[in-house]
C-alpha positions as CSV (number, residue, x, y, z in Angstrom):
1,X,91.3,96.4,126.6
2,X,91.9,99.8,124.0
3,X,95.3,98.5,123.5
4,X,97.4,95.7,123.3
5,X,100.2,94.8,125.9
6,X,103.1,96.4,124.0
7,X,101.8,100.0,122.8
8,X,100.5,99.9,126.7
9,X,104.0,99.3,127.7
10,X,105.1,102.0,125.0
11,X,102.3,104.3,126.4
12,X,103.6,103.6,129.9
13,X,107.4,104.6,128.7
14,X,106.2,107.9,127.5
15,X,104.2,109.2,130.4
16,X,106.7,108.3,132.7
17,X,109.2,110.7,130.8
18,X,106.5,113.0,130.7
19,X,106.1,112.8,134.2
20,X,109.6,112.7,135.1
21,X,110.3,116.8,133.1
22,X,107.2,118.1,133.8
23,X,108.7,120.7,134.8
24,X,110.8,120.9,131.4
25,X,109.6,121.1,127.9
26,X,109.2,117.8,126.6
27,X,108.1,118.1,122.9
28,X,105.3,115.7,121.9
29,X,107.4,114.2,118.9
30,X,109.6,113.2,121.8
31,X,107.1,111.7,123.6
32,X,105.8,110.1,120.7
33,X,109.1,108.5,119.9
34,X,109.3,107.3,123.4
35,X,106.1,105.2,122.7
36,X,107.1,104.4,118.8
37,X,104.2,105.9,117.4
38,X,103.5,108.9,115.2
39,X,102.5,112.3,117.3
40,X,98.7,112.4,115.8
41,X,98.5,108.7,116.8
42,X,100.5,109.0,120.1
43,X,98.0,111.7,120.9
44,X,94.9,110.0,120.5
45,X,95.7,106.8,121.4
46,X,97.0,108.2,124.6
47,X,93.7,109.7,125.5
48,X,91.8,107.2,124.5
49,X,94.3,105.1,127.2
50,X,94.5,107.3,129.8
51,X,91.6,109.5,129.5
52,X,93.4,113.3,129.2
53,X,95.7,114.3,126.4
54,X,99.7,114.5,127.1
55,X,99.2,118.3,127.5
56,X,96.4,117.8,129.9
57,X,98.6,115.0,131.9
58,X,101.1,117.5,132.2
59,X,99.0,120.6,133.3
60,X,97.5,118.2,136.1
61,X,101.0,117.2,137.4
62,X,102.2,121.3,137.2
63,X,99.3,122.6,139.3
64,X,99.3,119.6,141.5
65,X,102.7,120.3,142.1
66,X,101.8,123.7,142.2
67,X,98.8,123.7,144.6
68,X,101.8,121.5,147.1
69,X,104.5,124.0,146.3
70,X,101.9,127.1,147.4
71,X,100.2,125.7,150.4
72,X,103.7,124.1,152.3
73,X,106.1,126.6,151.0
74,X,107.4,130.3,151.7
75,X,108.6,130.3,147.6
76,X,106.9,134.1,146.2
77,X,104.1,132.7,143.3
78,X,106.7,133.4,140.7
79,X,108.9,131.4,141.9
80,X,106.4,128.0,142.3
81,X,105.1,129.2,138.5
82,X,109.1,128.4,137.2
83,X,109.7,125.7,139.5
84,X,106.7,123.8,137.8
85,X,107.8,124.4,134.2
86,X,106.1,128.0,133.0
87,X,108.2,131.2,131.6
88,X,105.1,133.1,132.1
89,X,103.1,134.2,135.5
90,X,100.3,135.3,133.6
91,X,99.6,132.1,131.7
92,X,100.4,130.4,135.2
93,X,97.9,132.5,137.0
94,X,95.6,132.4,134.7
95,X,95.5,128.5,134.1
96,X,95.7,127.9,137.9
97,X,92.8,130.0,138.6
98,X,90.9,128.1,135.6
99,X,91.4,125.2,136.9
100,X,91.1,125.4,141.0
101,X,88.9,128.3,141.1
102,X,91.2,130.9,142.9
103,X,94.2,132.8,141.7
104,X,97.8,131.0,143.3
105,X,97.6,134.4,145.8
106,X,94.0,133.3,147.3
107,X,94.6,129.6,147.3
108,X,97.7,130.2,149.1
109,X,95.9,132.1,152.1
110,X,93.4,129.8,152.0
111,X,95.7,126.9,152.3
112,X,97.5,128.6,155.3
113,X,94.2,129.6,157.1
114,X,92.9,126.1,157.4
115,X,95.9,123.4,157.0
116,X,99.0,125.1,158.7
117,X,98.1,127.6,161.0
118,X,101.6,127.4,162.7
119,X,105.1,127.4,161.1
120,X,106.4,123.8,161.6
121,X,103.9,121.9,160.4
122,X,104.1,119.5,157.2
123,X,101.2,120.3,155.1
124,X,100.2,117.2,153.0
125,X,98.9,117.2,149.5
126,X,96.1,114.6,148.3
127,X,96.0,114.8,144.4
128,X,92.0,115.2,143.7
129,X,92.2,112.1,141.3
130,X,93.1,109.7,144.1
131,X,90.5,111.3,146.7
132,X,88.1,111.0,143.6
133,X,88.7,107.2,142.9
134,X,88.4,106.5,146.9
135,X,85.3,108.4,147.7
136,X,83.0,107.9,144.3
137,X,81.2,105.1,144.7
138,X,81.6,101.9,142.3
């Protein structure tokens, strides 16, 4: 195990709250209080737990909730870039695209050309990281 019980507990606290405002700026020192650690150790033990940094956690849930948002939903693309915690459309845009491949406009079409062709349909979002951990073999 990386850590023991309790700063996993901690750990567990503070991405929870992350994940519960990640639309909303949570500063790290927050966080970090959350878990009772110091932000420079909060950060690096929480990668070394979890994998990704807290910034990286975060950006995951945003365009996750983001990619959901776009592909079910009639909202304009500045309207899903507030709604998952940016100010800006540019950064938005441009971190989507970095990370998916497409710009929110083209994923958007795409979305609608092959998963809800028809209005009335409920168009259901997989996050990548469970369809990873079920289809990589052990």
């Amino acid at each position: 195990m990386l850590v023991d019980d309790a700063t996993f507990r901690r750990l567990c606290r503070a991405r929870d709250l992350l994940a519960a405002s990640y639309n909303a700026s949570v500063p790290l020192d927050r966080a970090a209080r959350e878990a009772c650690l110091s932000p420079f150790h909060f950060q690096r033990v929480f990668r070394r737990t979890f994998g990704e940094t807290p910034h990286d956690f975060l950006t995951r849930l945003r365009m996750d909730q983001a990619r959901q948002l776009l592909a079910a939903g009639d909202l304009p693309v500045t309207e899903v870039c507030l709604e998952v915690g940016y100010s800006s459309l540019g950064t938005f845009s441009s971190r989507f695209a970095a990370l998916t491949g497409q710009s929110p406009t083209a994923f958007r079409r795409e979305a609608r050309r092959f998963i809800a062709p028809v209005h009335g349909w409920h168009v259901l979002y997989i996050p990548a990281c469970f369809v990873n951990f079920w289809l990589t073999p052990p």
